[in-house]
C-alpha positions in Angstrom: -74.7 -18.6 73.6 -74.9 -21.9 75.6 -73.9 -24.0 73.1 -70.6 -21.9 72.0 -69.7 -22.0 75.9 -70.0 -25.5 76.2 -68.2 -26.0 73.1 -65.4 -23.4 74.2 -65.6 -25.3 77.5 -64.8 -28.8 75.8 -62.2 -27.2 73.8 -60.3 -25.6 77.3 -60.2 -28.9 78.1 -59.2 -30.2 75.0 -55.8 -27.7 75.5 -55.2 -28.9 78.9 -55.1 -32.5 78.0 -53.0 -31.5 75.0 -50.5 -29.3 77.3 -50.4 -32.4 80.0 -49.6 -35.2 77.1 -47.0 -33.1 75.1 -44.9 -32.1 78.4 -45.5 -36.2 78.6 -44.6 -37.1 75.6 -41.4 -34.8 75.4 -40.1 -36.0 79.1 -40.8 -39.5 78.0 -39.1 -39.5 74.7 -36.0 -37.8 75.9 -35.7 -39.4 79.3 -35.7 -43.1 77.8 -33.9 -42.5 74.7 -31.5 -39.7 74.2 -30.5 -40.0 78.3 -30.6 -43.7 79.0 -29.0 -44.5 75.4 -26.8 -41.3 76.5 -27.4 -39.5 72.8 -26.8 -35.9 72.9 -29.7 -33.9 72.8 -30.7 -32.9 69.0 -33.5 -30.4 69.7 -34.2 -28.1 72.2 -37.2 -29.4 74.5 -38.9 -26.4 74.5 -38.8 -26.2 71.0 -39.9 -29.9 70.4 -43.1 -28.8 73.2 -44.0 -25.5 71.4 -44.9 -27.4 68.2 -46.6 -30.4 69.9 -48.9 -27.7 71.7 -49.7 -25.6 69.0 -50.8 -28.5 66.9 -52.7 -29.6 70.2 -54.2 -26.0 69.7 -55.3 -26.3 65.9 -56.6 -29.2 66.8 -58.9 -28.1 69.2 -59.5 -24.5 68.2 -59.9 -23.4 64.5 -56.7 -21.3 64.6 -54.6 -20.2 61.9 -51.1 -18.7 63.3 -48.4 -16.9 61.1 -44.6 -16.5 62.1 -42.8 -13.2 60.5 -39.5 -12.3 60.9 -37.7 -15.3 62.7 -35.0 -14.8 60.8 -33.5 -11.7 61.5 -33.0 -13.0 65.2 -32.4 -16.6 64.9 -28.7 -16.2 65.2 -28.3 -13.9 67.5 -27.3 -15.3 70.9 -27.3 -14.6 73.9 -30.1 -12.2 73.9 -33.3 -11.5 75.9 -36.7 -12.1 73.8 -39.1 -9.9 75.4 -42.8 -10.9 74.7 -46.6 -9.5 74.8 -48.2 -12.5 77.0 -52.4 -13.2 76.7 -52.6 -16.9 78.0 -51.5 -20.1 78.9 -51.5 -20.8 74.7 -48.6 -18.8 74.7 -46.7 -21.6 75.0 -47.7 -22.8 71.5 -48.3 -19.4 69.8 -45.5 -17.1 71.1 -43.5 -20.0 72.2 -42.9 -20.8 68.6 -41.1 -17.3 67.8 -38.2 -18.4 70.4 -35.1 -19.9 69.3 -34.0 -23.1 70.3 -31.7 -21.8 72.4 -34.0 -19.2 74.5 -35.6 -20.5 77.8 -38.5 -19.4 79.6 -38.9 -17.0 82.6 -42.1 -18.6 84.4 -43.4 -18.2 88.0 -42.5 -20.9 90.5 -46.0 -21.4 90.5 -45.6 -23.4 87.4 -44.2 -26.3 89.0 -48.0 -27.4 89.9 -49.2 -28.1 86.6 -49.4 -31.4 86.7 -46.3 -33.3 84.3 -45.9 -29.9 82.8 -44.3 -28.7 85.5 -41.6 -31.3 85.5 -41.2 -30.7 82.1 -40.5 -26.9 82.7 -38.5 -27.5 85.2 -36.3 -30.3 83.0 -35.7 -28.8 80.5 -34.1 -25.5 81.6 -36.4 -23.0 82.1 -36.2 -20.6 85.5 -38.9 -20.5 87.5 -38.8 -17.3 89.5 -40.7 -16.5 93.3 -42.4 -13.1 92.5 -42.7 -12.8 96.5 -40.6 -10.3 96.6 -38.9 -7.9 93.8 -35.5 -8.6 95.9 -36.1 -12.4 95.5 -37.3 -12.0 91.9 -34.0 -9.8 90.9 -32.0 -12.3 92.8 -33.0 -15.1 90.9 -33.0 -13.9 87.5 -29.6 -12.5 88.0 -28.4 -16.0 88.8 -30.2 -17.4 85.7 -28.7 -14.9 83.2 -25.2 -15.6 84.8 -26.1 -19.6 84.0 -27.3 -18.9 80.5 -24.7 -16.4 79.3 -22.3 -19.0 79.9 -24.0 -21.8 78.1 -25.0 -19.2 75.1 -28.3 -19.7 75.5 -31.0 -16.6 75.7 -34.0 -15.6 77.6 -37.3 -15.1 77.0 -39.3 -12.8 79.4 -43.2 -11.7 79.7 -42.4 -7.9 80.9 -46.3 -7.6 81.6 -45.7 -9.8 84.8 -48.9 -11.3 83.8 -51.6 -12.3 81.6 -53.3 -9.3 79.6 -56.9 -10.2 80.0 -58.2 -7.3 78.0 -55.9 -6.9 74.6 -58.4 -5.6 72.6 -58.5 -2.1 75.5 -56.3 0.2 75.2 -53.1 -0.2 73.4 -53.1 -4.0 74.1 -50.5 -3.9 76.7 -50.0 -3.6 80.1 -47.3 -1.2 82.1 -44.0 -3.7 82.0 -42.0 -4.7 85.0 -38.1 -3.2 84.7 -36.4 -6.2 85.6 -35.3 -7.6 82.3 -34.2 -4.2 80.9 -32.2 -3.6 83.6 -30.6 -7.5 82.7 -30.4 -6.3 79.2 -27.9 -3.5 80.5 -25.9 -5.2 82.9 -24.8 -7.5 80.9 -25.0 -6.0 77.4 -27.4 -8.5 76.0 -29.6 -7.3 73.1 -33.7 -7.1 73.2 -35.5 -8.5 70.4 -39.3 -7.9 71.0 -41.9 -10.2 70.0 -45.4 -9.2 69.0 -48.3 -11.3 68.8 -51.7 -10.0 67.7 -54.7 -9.4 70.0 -56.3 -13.1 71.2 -59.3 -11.4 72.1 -62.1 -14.0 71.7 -59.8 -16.4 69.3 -57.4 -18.4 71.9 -58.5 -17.0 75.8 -57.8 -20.6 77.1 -58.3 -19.2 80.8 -61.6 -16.9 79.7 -63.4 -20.0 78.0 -62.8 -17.6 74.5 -61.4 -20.3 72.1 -63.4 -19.2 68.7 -60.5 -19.2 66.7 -59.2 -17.2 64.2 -55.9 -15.7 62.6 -53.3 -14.5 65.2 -50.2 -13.0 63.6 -46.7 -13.4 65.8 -43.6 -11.2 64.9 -40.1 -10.9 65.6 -39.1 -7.1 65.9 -35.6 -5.6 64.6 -33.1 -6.4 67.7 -32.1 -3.2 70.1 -28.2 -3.8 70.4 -26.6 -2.3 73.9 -24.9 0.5 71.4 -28.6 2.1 71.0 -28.2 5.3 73.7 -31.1 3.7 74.9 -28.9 1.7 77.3 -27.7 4.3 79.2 -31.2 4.7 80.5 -33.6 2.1 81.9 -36.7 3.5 82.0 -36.2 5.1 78.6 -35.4 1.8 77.5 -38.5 0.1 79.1 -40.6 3.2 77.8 -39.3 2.8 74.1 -39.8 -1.1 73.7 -43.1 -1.0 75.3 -43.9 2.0 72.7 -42.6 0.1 69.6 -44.5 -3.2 70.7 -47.5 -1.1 71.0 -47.0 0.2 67.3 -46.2 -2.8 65.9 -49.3 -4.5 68.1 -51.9 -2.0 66.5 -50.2 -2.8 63.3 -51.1 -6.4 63.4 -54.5 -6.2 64.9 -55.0 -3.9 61.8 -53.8 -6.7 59.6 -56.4 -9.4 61.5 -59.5 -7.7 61.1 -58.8 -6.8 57.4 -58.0 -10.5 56.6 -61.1 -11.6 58.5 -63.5 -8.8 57.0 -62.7 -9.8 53.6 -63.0 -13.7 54.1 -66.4 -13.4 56.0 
């Protein structure tokens, strides 16, 4: 037991440094080329950082991640991406079922990570102060306004935080109403994303960094012609219920996959 936490510990640490040098390496790269030789921008930064973290995360974790379903919603823009969220390697994991054109919802809080912060901040992504629900509505109000107009989507964590305990109950906590109710003001479709349980695999924050298979998938999109629309909390109530499903579907998958290679 001691030695697997001091292993687990080296490896949190492993992530962290990974997280601090990719926001780095991203702001550096971009910063001194594409804006000082004034190149447009090719790639999406968050993009470019989601696959510099996960490989930070293979390389420090024995994790093996699979992607389903990216293409039914690659095209579809604007839209808000609405996600389970576990941990901080969500950035890596999850972060790779986004589009480049989706940015992040995060909590101002954010800004303190050292150089990952900056990064966040740089490259588009709101960061929203949860003090109050006014302030918080406010604020990502403004930011859908910003993004439908630069046809980019958004990416929310309805849970409001991290889900400590996926393996409990069905895997997910009650969600905030906020980004439904965005999703019917302005007519912008859902697309849910699913990732399976983390549970002892990639638990940056818990020291739990065994490893092991986590599956992420893209749902079919909920268009603002479903009747769901006319409804928020039907809406919120159906799209937690169908991530639910499709999370107990997944976790199904996981321990099959791992029972038969042990």
């Amino acid at each position: 037991m001691g030695e697997k936490l001091s292993v687990n510990i080296l490896r949190a640490i492993g992530l962290f440094r990974g997280l601090v040098l990719s926001a780095a390496w991203v702001l550096s790269k971009h910063a001194l080329i594409h804006r000082l030789a004034k190149r447009p921008r090719k790639q999406s930064l968050n993009t470019e950082m989601y696959r510099l973290f996960l490989c930070a995360i293979k390389w420090c974790v024995p994790l093996q991640v699979e992607t389903r379903g990216l293409e039914k919603v690659l095209s579809i823009r604007p839209a808000i991406f609405i996600a389970n969220h576990q941990s901080g390697t969500d950035v890596g994991i999850v972060g790779l079922a986004n589009p480049d054109h989706a940015v992040v919802v995060g909590k101002k809080e954010i800004s303190k990570i050292p150089i990952f912060g900056l990064f966040y901040k740089w490259a588009g992504n709101p960061m929203i102060d949860r003090s109050t629900p006014e302030i918080a509505r406010r604020e990502l109000e403004e930011a859908v306004n910003r993004l439908k107009k630069q046809g980019k989507s958004l990416s929310v964590f309805p849970e409001g935080t991290r889900n400590r305990t996926p393996d409990q109950g069905e895997g997910l906590l009650p969600f905030k109403r906020g980004a439904f109710q965005l999703a019917i003001d302005h007519q912008l479709p859902l697309i849910p994303i699913v990732a399976s349980s983390y549970e002892g695999r990639a638990q940056w924050e818990d020291l739990k960094l065994n490893g092991g298979l986590i599956l992420v998938e893209a749902c079919d999109p909920i268009y603002p012609s479903d009747p769901l629309y006319l409804d928020v909390k039907k809406l919120t109530v159906e799209v937690r219920h169908r991530m639910v499903e499709k999370l107990s579907q997944l976790n199904r998958e996981v321990r099959d996959r791992e029972s038969r290679q042990r």
